[in-house]
C-alpha positions in Angstrom: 8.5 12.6 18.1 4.7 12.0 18.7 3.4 8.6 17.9 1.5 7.1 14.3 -1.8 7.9 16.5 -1.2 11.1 17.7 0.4 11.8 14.1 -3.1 10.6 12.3 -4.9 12.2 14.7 -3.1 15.8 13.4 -3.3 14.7 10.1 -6.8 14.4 10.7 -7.8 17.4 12.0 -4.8 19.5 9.4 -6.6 17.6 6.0 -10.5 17.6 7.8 -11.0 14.2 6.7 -11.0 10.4 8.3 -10.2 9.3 4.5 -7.7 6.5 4.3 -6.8 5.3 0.4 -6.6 1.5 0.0 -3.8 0.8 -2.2 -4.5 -2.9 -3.7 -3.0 -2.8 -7.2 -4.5 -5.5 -9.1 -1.5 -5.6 -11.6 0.6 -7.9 -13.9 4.1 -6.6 -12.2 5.7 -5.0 -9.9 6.2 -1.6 -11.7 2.8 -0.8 -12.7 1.7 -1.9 -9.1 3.9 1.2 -7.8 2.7 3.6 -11.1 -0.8 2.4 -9.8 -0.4 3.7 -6.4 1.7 6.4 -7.2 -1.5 7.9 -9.3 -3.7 7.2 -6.8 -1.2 9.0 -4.4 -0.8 12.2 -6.4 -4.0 12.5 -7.1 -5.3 11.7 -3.4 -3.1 13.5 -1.1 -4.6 16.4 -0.5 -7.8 14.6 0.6 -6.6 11.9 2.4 -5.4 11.5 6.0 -3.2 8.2 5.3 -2.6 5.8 3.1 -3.1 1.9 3.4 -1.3 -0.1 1.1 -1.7 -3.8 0.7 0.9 -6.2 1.7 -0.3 -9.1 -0.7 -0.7 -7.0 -3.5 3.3 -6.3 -3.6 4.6 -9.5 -2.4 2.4 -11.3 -5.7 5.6 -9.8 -7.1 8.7 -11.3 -4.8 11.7 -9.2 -4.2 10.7 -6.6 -7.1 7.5 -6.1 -5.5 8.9 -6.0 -1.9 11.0 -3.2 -3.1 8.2 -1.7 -5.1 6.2 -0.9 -1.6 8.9 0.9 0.4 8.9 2.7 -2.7 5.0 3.4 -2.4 5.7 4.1 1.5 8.2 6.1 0.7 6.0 8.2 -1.8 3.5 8.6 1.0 5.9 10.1 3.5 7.1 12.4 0.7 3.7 13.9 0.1 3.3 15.1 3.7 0.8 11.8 4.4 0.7 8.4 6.7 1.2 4.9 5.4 -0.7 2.3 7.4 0.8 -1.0 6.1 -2.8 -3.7 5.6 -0.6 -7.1 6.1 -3.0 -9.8 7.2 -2.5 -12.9 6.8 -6.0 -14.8 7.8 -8.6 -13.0 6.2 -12.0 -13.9 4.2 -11.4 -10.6 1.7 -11.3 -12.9 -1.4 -9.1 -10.4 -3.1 -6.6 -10.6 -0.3 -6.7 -14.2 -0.7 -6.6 -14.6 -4.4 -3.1 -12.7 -4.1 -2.0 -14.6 -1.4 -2.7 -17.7 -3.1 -1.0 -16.6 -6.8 1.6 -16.0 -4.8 1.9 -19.3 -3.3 1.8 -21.0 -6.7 3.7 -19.2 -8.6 7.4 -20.4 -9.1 10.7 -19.0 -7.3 11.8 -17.6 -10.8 8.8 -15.3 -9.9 10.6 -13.4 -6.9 13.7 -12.2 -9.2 
C-alpha cells in the first residue's frame, strides 16, 4: 500500500487541486460538530484533495466528541478523500486555543 504522501500526491493530481478543507466546527455539541463537517464534506469532496479536521474542536466535547471525529474520518475515507488529523497542542491560532481552553474548564460531567 503506498504511503499518506504518495496517496495525496495521487489524490492531487486525480481531483487537480492542492485544496485541503479545514474542519473546525465552532459548535455547542458533539453531533452538530459531525453534521457540520459532514456538510462541508458532501459538499467539498469533489474539489478537495484531503480533509483536515481539528483535534480541539472535537475533544471540546469529551468522549462524544472523540467518537464524533472517527466518525468525521470515517466520512472522509468513505467519500474517496484523505483526512489529515490538525492536533497541536502549542499554537497562537486563538481559535485553537479558545477550544483548548473551554475544554480545560469545563467539568468532567462534560466528557459523558
Amino acid at each position: 500500500m503506498a504511503g499518506f504522501f504518495e496517496r495525496l500526491a495521487a489524490r492531487c493530481a486525480s481531483q487537480e487541486t492542492f485544496l485541503c478543507v479545514g474542519l473546525d466546527p465552532r459548535a455547542s455539541s458533539a453531533a452538530e460538530a459531525e453534521a457540520l463537517c459532514v456538510s462541508l464534506i458532501d459538499a467539498t469532496h469533489d474539489v478537495a484533495c484531503c480533509f483536515k479536521p481539528n483535534a480541539a474542536f472535537f475533544e471540546a466535547h469529551g468522549s462524544a466528541g472523540l467518537e464524533a471525529l472517527k466518525r468525521v474520518i470515517a466520512k472522509v475515507h468513505a467519500v474517496g478523500g484523505l483526512a489529515l488529523l490538525d492536533c497541536k497542542r502549542a499554537t497562537s491560532a486563538r481559535a485553537t486555543a479558545e477550544a483548548h481552553a473551554w475544554r480545560a474548564t469545563t467539568t468532567s460531567a462534560r466528557t459523558a
